[in-house]
Steps between C-alpha positions, in 0.01 A plus 500: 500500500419602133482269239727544160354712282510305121713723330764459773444145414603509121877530530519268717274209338668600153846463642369144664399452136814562345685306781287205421558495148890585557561206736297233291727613194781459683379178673454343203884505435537264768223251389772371248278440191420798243184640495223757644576693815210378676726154512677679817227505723692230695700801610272798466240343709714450821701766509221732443345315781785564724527839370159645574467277838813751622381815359166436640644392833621874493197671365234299769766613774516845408096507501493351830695706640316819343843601281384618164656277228494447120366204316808298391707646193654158360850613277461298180851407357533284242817364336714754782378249732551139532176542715328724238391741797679726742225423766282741607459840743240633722444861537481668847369837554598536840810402814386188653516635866433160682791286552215233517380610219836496295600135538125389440569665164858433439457141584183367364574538132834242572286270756202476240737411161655258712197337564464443144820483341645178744154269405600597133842432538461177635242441215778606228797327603285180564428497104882627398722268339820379660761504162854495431641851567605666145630828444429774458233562723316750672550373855256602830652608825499314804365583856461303794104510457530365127762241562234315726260568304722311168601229774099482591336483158718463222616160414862364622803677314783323424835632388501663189191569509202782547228599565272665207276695651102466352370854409299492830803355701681829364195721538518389899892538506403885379271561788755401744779733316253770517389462845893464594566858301202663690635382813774651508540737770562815339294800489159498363507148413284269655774371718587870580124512643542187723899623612352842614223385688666237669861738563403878453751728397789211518279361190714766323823410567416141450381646164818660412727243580249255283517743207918510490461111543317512148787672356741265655321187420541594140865512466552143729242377285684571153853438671307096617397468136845570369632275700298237384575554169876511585569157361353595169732786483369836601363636128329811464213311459571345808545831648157618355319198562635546865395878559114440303467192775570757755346804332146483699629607832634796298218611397326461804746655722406796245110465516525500881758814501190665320280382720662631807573832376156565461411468856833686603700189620244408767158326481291730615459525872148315663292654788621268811124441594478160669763233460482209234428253761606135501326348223585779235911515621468115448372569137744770454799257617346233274515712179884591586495135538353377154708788340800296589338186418472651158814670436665363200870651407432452126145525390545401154788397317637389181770185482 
């Protein structure tokens, strides 16, 4: 095992840099109050937390395992992204061959976020303010993990009323959304990893089916949110309000296409070697698990 060499390690810790930077500006749009960016470190500081706890989940994995990997490349994106990063990648030079080997990899960047992002969660929504619901407002998605958490931590909610989320309530709502969108069984995701090793080949199918599902949970998305706005009267306003709301799985269903044409269609094949055995199929059923636990319909919307 060789270590990095330091000029392999520039990109990366400049990009780290920049993410830093990019997230506390944006961060400090959420503090509420003008004034420096270093006021958002009540979001940079946990999601960045959450953030490098999954990439390095994937990069200590990898070395285990003796794959040759990257340092983390975090994506700095500020004012495209209501995050003000696009996450981060992790080159590998090589096939994993090791089914054992691919869902240690694909699954402990998810499993090691989580561990952070629900104690942060619980943190942020214990300090957010229950108020009157106004509009409008940039509104979080729902998932069967984050509705317990809200009935858990947050204070009661009567009608007509909200939650506002605390930057570092909304910092642990992003790790979940992130974990959920890695999850997903497609590909070269990190749920693609976990489906393969657990199903083989039919990890491809599943894949497919997943990937038109994208597609089709776009338009029943934007047809939902027209409904909703039916007793308004459908505007085109309300019809572009209703198709931005929606617009995520778009784009997703057309990162993923990209994605999958780049390894042919198929994740590419493992070396059988020895079976996953029962603990690691129980992990692997327990990351299909908490990506359903996760799964919001509308990630973020505006109403």
């Amino acid at each position: 095992m060789t270590e990095a060499r330091p000029s392999r390690a520039l990109a990366p810790l400049g990009l780290f840099l920049l993410t830093i930077l990019s997230v506390m500006h944006t961060g400090a749009g959420y503090v509420g109050e003008a004034g420096p960016a270093w006021r958002g470190w009540t979001f940079a500081v946990p999601l960045l937390t959450i953030l490098v706890a999954h990439e390095l989940g994937h990069y200590v994995a990898a070395r285990v395992h003796g794959v040759p990997a990257s340092l983390p490349h975090f994506l700095p994106l500020p004012y495209l992204s209501p995050f003000g990063t696009a996450g981060a990648i992790i080159g590998m030079t090589s096939r994993i061959s090791s089914r054992r080997a691919l869902l240690d990899i694909g699954a402990a960047g998810p499993l090691a976020g989580m561990v952070f992002a629900l104690p942060l969660l619980g943190l942020g929504l214990s300090l957010s303010e229950v108020k009157p619901a106004s509009s409008p407002s940039l509104i979080e998605g729902d998932s069967l993990l984050y509705l317990a958490m809200k009935a858990a931590f947050a204070r009661p909610i009567p009608a007509g009323h909200d939650v506002y989320l605390h930057p570092t309530a909304f910092a642990g709502w992003t790790g979940l959304f992130l974990t959920m969108v890695n999850l997903l069984p497609i590909g070269q995701l990190d749920g693609g990893h976990v489906a393969y090793a657990l199903l083989g080949d039919r990890a491809n199918t599943l894949g497919r089916w997943l990937h038109r599902g994208l597609l089709a949970l776009f338009v029943v998305n934007a047809a939902r949110n027209l409904l909703r706005a039916r007793g308004h009267g459908i505007s085109s306003d309300a019809v572009i309000t209703a198709v931005s709301n929606s617009t995520f799985w778009l784009l997703w269903f057309g990162l993923t296409a990209l994605v999958l044409r780049a390894s042919g269609g198929v994740h590419p094949p493992t070396d059988e070697g020895e079976p996953l055995g029962p603990g690691r199929r129980a992990v692997a059923v327990a990351c299909l698990a908490l990506f359903v636990l996760l799964f919001m319909a509308t990630p973020l919307r505006v109403e």
